[in-house]
PATOR-426388 format. One record per residue (C-alpha): x, y, z; chain; residue number from 0. Coordinates in steps of 0.02 Angstrom, whole numbers, plus 32768, in hexadecimal, padded with zeros to 4 digits. Layout:
BEGIN
((X,Y,Z),"A",NUM);
...
//
This chain:
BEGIN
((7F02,826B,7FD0),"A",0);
((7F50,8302,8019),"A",1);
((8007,82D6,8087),"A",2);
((7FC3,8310,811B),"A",3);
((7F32,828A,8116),"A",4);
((7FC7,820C,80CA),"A",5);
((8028,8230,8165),"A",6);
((7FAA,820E,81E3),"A",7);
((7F7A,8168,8190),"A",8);
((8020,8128,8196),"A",9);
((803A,814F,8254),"A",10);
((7F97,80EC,8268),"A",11);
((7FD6,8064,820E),"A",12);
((8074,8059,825A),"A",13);
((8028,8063,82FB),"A",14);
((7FF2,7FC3,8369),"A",15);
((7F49,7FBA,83B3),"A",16);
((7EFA,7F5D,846A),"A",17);
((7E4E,7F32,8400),"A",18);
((7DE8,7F5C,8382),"A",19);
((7D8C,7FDD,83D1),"A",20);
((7E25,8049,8405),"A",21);
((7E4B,8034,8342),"A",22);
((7D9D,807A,8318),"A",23);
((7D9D,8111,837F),"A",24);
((7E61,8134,8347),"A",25);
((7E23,811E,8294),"A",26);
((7D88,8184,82B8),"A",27);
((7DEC,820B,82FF),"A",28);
((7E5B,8222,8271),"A",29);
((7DD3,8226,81DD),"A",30);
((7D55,8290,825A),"A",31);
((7E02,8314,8241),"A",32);
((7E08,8305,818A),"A",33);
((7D49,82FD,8169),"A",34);
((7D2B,8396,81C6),"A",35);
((7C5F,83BB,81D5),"A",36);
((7C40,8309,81B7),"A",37);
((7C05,8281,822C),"A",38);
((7C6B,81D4,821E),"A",39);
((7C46,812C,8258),"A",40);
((7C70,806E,8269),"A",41);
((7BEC,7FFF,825A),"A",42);
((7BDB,7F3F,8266),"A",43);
((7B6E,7EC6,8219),"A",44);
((7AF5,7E5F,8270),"A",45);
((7AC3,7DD8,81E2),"A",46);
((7A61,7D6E,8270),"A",47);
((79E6,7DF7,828F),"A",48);
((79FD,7E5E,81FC),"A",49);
((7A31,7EFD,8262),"A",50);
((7ACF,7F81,824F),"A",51);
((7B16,7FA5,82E6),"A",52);
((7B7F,8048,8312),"A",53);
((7C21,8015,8358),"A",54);
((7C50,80C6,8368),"A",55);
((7C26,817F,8325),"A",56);
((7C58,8241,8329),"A",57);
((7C64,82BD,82D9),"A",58);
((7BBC,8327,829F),"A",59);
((7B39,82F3,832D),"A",60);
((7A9F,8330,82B9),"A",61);
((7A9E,8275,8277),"A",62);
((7A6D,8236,830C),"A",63);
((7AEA,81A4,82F2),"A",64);
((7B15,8153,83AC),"A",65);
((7B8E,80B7,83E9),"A",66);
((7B2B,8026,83FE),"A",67);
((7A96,8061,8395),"A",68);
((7A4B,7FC9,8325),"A",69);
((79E7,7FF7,828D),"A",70);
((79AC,7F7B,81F3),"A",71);
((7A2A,7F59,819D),"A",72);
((79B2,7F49,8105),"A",73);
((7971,800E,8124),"A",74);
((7A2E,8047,812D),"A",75);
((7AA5,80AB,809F),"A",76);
((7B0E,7FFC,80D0),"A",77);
((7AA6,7F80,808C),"A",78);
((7AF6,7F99,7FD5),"A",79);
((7BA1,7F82,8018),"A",80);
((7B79,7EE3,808F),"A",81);
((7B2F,7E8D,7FEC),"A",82);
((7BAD,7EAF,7F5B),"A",83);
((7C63,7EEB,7F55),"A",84);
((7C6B,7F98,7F1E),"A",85);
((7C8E,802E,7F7D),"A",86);
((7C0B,80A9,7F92),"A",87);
((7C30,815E,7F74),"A",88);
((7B78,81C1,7F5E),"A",89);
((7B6B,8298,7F59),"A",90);
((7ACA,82B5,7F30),"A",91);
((7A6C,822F,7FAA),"A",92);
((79BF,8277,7F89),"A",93);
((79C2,8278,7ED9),"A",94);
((7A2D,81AD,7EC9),"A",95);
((7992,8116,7ECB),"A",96);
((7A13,80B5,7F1F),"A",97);
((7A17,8115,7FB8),"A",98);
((797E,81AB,7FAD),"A",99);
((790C,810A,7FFC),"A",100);
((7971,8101,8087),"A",101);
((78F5,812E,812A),"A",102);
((7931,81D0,818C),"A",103);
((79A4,8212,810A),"A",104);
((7925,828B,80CE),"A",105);
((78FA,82CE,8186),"A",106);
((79C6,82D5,8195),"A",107);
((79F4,8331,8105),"A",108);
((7A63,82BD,80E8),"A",109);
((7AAE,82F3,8027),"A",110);
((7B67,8282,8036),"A",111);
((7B7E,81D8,805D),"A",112);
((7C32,8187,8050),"A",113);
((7C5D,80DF,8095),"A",114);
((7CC9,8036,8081),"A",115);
((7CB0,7F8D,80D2),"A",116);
((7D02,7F3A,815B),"A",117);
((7D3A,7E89,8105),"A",118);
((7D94,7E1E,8152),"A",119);
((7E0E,7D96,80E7),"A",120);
((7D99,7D10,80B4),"A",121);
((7D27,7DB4,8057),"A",122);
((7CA0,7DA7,80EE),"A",123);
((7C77,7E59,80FD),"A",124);
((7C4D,7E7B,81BB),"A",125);
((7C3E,7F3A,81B7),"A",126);
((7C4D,7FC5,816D),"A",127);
((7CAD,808D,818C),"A",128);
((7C45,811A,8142),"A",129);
((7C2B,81CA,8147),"A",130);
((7BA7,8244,8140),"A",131);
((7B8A,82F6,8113),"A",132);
((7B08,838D,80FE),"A",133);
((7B67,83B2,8072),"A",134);
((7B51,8381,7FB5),"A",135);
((7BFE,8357,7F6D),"A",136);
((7C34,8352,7FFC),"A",137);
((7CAC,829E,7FEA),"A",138);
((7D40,8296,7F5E),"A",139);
((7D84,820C,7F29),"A",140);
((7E2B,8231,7FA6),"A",141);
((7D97,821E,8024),"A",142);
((7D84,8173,7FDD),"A",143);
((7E35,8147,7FDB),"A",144);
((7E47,8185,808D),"A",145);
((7DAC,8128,80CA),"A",146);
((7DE2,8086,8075),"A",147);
((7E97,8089,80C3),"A",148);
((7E4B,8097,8173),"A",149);
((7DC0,8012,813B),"A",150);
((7E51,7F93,811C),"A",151);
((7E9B,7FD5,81C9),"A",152);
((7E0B,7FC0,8228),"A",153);
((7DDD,7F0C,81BE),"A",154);
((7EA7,7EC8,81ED),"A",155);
((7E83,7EF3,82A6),"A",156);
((7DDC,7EB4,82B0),"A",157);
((7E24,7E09,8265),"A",158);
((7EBE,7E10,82D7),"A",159);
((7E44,7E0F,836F),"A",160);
((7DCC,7D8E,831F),"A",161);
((7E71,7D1C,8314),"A",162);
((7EB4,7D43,83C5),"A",163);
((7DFD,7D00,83F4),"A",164);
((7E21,7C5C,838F),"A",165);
((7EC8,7C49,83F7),"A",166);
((7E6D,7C76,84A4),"A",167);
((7DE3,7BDB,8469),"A",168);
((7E64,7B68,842C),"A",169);
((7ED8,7B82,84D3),"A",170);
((7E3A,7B40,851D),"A",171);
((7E23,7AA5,84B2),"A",172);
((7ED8,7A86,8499),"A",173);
((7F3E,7AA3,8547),"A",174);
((7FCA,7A39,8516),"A",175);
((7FEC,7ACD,849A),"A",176);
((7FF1,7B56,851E),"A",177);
((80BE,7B78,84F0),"A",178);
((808A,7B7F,8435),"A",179);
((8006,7BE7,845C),"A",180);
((8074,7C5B,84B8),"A",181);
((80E5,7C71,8448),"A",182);
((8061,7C8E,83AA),"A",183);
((8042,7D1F,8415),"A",184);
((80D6,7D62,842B),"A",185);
((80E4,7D55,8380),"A",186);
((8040,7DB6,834B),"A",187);
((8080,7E3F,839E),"A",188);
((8133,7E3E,8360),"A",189);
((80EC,7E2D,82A7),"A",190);
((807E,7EC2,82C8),"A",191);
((811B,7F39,82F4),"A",192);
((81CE,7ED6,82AA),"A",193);
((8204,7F21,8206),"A",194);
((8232,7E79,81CC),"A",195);
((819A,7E29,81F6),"A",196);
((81B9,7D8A,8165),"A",197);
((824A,7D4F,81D4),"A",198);
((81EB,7D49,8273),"A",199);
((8167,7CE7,8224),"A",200);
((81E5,7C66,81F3),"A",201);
((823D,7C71,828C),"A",202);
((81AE,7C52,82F7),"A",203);
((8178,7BC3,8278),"A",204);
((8225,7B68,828A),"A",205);
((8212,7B92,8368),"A",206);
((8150,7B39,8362),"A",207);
((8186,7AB7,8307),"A",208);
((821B,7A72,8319),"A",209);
((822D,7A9D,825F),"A",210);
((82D6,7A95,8216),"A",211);
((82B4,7AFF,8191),"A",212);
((8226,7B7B,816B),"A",213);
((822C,7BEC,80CE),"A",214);
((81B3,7C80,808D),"A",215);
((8196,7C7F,7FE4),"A",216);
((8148,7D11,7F7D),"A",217);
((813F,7D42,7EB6),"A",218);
((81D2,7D47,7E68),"A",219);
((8171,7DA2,7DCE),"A",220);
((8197,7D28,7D4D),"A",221);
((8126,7C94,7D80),"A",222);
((8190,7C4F,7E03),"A",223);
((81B5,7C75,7EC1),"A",224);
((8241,7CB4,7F1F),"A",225);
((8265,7CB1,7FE2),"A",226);
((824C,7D48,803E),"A",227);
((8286,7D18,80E7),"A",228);
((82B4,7C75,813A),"A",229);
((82E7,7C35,81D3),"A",230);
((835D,7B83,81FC),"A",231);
((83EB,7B3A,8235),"A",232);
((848F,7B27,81C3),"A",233);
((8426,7B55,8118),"A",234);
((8498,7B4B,8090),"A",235);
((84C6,7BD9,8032),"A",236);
((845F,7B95,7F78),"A",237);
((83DB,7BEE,7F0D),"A",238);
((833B,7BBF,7F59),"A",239);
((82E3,7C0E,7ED6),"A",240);
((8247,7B9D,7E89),"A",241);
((821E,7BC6,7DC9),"A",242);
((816F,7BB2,7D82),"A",243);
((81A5,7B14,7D22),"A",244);
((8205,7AB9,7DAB),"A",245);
((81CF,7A2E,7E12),"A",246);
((8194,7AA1,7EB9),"A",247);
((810D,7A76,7F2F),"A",248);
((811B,7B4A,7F53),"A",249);
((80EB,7B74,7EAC),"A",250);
((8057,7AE8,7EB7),"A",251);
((8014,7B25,7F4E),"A",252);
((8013,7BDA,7F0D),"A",253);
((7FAE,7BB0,7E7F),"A",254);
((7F32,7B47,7EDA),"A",255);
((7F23,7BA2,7F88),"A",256);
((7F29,7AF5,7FC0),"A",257);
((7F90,7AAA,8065),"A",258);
((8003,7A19,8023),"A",259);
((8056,79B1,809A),"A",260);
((80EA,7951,805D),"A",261);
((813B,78A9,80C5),"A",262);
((81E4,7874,8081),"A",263);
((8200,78FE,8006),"A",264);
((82A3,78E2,7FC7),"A",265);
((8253,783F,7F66),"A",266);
((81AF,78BF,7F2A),"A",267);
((819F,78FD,7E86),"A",268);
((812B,797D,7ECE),"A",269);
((81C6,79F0,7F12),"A",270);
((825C,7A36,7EC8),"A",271);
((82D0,7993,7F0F),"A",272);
((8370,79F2,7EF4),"A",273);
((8333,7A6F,7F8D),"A",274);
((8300,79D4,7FE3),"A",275);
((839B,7980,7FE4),"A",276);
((840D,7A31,7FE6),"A",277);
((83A5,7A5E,8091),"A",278);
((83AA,79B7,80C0),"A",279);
((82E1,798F,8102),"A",280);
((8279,7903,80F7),"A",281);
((81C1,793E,8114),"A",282);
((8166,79F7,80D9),"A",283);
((80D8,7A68,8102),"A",284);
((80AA,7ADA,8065),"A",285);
((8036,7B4D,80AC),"A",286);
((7FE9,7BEC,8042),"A",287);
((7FE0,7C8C,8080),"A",288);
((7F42,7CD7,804D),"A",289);
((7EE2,7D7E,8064),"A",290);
((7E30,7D52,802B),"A",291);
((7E43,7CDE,7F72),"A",292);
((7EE4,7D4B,7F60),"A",293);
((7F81,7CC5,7F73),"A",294);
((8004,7D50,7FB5),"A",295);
((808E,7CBE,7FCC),"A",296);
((80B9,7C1C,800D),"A",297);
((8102,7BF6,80B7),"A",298);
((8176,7B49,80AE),"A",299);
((819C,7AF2,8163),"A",300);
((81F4,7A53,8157),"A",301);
((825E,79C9,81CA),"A",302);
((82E2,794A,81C1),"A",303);
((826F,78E8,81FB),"A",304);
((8210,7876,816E),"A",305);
((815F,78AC,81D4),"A",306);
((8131,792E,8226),"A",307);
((811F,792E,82CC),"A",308);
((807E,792B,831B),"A",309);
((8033,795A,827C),"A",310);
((7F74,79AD,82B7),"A",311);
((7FCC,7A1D,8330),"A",312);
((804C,7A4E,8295),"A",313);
((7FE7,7A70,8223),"A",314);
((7F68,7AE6,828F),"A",315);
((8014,7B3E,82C5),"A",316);
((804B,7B5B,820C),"A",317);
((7FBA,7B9E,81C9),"A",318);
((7FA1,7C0C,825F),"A",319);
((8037,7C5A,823A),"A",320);
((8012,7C73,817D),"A",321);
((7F92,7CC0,81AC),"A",322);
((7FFD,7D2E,8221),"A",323);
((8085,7D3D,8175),"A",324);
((7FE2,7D75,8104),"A",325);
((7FCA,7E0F,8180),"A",326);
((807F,7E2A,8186),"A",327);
((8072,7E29,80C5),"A",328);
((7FEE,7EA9,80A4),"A",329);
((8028,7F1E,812C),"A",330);
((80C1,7F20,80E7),"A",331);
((8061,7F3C,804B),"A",332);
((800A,7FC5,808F),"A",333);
((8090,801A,80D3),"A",334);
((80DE,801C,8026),"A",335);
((8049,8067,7FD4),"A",336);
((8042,8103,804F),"A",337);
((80FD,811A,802D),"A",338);
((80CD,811E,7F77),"A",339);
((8047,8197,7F86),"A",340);
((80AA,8203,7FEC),"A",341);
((8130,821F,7F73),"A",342);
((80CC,8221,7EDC),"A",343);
((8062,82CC,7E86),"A",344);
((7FA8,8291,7E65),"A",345);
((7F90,82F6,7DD6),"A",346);
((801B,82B0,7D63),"A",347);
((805F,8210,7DCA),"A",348);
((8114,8249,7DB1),"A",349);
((817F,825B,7E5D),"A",350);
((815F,82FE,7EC0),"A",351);
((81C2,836F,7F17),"A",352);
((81D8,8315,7FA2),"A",353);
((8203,827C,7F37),"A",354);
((827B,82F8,7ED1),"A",355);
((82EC,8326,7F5D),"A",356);
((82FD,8253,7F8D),"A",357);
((832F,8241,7ED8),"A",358);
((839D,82D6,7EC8),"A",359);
((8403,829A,7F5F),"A",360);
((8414,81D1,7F0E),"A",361);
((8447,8241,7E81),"A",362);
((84CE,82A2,7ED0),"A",363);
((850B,8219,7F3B),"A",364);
((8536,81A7,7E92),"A",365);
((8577,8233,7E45),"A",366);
((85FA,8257,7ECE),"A",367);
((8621,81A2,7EDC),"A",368);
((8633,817E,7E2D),"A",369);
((8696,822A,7DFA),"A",370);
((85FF,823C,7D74),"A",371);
((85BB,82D4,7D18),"A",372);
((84FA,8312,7D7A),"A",373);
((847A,8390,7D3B),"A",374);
((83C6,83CD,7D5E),"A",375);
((8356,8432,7D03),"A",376);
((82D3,8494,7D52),"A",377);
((823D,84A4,7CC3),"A",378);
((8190,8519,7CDD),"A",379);
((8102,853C,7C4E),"A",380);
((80F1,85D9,7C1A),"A",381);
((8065,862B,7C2D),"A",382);
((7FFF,8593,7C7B),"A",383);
((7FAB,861A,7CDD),"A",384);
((7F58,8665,7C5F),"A",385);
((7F2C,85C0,7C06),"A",386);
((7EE6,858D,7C92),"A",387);
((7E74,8616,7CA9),"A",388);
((7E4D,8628,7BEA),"A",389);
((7E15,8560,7BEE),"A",390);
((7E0C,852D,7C95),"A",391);
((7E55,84D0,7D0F),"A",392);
((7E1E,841C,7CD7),"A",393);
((7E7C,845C,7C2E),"A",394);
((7EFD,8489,7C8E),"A",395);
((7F0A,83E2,7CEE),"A",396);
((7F02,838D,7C4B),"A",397);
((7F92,83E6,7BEC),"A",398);
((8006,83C4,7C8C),"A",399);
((7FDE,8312,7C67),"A",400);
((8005,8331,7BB8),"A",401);
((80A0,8389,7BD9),"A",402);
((80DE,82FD,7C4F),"A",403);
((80BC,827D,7BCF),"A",404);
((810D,82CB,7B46),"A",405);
((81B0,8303,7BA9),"A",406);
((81B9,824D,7BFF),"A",407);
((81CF,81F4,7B49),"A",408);
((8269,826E,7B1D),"A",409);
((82C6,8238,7BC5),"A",410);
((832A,8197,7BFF),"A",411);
((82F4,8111,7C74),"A",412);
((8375,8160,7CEA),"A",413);
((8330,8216,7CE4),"A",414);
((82DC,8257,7D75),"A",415);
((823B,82B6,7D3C),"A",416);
((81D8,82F9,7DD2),"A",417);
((8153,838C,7DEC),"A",418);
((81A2,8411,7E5C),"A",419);
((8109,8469,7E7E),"A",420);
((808A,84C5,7E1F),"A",421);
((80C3,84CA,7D53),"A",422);
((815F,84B1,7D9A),"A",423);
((81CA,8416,7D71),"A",424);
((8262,83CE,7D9F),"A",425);
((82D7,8363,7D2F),"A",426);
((8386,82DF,7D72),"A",427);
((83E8,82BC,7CFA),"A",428);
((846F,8248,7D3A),"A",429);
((851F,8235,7CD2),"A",430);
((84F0,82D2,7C6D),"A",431);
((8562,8346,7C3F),"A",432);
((8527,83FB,7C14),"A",433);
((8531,83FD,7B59),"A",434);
((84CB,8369,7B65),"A",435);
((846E,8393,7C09),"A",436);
((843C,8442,7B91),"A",437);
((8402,83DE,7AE3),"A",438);
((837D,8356,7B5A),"A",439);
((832F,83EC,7BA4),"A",440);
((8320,8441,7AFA),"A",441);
((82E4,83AF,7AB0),"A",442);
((8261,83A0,7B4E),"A",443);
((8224,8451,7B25),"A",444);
((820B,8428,7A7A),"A",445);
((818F,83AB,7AB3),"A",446);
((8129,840E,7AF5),"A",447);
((8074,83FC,7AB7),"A",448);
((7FD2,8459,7A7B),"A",449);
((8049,84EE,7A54),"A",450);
((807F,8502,7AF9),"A",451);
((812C,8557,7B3B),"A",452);
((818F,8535,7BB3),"A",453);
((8241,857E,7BF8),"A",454);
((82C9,8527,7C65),"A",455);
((8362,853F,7CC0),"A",456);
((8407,84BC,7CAB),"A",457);
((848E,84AE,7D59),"A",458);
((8510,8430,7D48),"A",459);
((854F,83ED,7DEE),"A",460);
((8604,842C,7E16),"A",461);
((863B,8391,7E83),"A",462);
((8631,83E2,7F21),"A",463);
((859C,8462,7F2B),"A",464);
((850D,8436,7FA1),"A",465);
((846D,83FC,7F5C),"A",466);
((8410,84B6,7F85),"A",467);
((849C,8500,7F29),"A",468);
((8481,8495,7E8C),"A",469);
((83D5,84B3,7E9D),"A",470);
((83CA,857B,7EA1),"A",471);
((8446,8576,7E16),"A",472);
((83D1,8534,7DA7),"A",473);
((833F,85A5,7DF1),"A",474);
((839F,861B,7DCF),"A",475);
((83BD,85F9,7D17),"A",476);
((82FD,85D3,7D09),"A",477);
((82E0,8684,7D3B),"A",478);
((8358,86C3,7CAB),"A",479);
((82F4,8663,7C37),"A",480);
((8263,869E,7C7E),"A",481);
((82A2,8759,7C5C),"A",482);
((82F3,8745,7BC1),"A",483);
((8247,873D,7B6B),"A",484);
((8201,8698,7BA0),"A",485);
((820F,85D5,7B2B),"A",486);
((82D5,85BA,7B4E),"A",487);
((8348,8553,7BB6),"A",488);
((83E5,859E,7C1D),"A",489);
((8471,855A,7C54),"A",490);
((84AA,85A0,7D05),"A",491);
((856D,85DA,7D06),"A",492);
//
């Protein structure tokens, strides 16, 4: 995906929306600007009647696609994706038996189909987000990527409204619970813009409830759980870490998905009795927090109390707000996962430039701080150009796969290998001294395959130069290389 499309993503997803159809036309907008020519649209399904109705469209008007338009939902390009779960990516509609039946596509011209479903939590699929185009190969698989971002967008949204329509029905059935209900609000919307959005949850758990306690658990990685935020009076400063083989109703309610509720828990051999005792409760609510079948983590609310207070009302409250801690979760999630792909090169999967210049100033920074030797190397293929056009690009996308294989395995864990641009690449090497700095990249070159070159220049930080400085040095000792006949390293003065 390119940045530009990254970048607009992420200010979608950081952004807060009134409803679900102010979501759709935002997302709309933004892949009707990246899938220029195309027309887009958000569909949902209607399972009673067996119809797909447009939610909203734009884009290319030859299509004929309109808001509020029902079709069969049998006779659509949909009907694959509202039956299985696979993503549907076609180019060549007219010549694909899963889609050349489709009625109208012929009298369209339409050659490229691309779409993702709408699927809410539980894996109902409700809808679908699709494009269309005159165009064979017209869709790539960034087109994909891009489509099923805004897909999980537009699904979080949809189920954030279908939630808010719970609370709105259970205000009605329930109006002792007006105050809770208030504040479950208040904290929907907090969760959907706080950067700590685990604490609120448990904050909010501990204000519904009259909780002493509540705790977030999530994977520790090694088979147990560790808490991620919590919220409580006086909790005492101990290791509230659960293992996989310790006594934890956490770690059995993460492997079943499965409430448990626990009365006198300090006498249970279901929990972990030393946090029992150490936090001083009584009574628990292990509640998982759950995308779909997908157990994300556990949220723990517990009293002093030896039962839980009005214990219906309770549990509704806690597993509201899992739910609210599961969106937290994965937005969190997904927030991390644009950050990624903006700071890493598709082609090779090592840091790029941008990701470079972060790691270069880390670099620096510990360097100055711990009085340490610093050098980079700035490393470029000879020749790639005319490799490339002797074998081709795909053999020249290959061999820079190679190349950053191969020079990876002669590097430490704490080396910084990154691709500056082009056949261009950019090495850190942190407490390396020049001598030293000069044999790595000399053993990197060597390991350069299919009897490929390549020539580099050395800088060694002074202690004091700026990072541009350091930089250009070793551009400019690249260059010498360069001139001095190609397939050598130099070390700037």
């Amino acid at each position: 995906m390119d940045p530009d499309a990254i970048r607009s993503v992420a200010a979608v997803t950081a952004r807060t929306f009134a409803g679900f159809s102010e979501a759709t036309r935002e997302v709309l907008s933004l892949l009707e600007a990246h899938l220029p020519g195309t027309a887009v649209f958000a569909a949902r399904f209607d399972r009673e009647r067996n119809e797909l109705v447009v939610v909203h469209a734009t884009g290319d008007a030859s299509f004929g696609l309109e808001s509020g338009v029902a079709s069969p939902l049998d006779d659509s390009f949909c009907i694959r994706m509202a039956s299985d779960r696979a993503p549907r990516l076609c180019n060549d509609v007219a010549s694909d038996p899963e889609y050349s039946w489709v009625p109208g596509q012929s009298e369209l011209n339409i050659a490229s189909y691309v779409g993702m479903p709408l699927e809410l939590s539980d894996g109902e699929r409700v809808g679908s987000l699709c494009a269309l185009a005159h165009d064979l190969d017209r869709f790539s698989e960034s087109d994909l990527e891009l489509l099923t971002l805004m897909a999980r967008i537009l699904s979080q949204d949809l189920e954030r409204e279908q939630r808010e329509r719970r609370l709105e029905s259970a205000n009605e059935l329930l109006e002792q619970q007006a105050n809770d209900l208030t504040v479950l609000g208040r904290v929907s919307r907090t969760l959907a813009t706080s950067a700590d959005a685990r604490s609120a949850v448990c904050d909010a758990a501990c204000e519904l409830t009259g909780a002493s306690v509540s705790i977030l658990y999530e994977p520790s990685g090694d088979g147990g759980l560790e808490p991620t935020a919590a919220s409580g009076k006086n909790i005492p400063p101990i290791d509230m870490t659960v293992s996989a083989e310790e006594p934890s109703g956490a770690v059995r309610v993460y492997r079943t998905n499965a409430t448990l509720v626990l009365d006198e828990a300090q006498s249970r051999p279901e929990v972990a009795n030393r946090l029992a005792r150490a936090l001083g409760v009584n009574s628990c609510v292990f509640e998982p927090v759950a995308v779909k079948h997908d157990v994300l983590g556990v949220l723990v609310v517990a009293w002093a109390e030896a039962h839980p207070p009005t214990r219906e009302r309770t549990l509704t409250l806690v597993r509201l707000l899992a739910a609210e801690a599961a969106v937290a979760i994965e937005r969190a999630d997904t927030e991390a996962e644009l950050q990624e792909l903006a700071n890493t090169d598709d082609l090779t999967g090592l840091p790029n430039r941008r990701a470079w210049e972060s790691e270069l100033v880390r670099a620096v920074g510990r360097a100055r701080r711990r009085s340490e030797p610093l050098a980079i190397a700035l490393v470029d293929l000879d020749h790639f150009k005319a490799y490339n056009d002797e074998r081709g690009h795909q053999a020249g996308d290959r061999i820079l796969r190679e190349c950053t294989a191969a020079w990876r395995a002669t590097l430490r864990d704490d080396d910084v290998l990154a691709r500056y641009g082009g056949e261009e690449f950019g090495v850190i090497l942190p407490s390396c001294d020049p001598f030293r700095a000069h044999a790595v990249i000399e053993r990197l070159r060597t390991a350069t395959p299919d009897g490929l070159t390549c020539s580099a220049g050395v800088a060694h930080w002074d202690g004091s130069e700026a990072r541009s400085a350091l930089v250009s040095r070793a551009d400019a000792a690249l260059y010498s290389a360069k001139q001095s006949g190609r397939d050598a390293t130099a070390t700037a003065a």
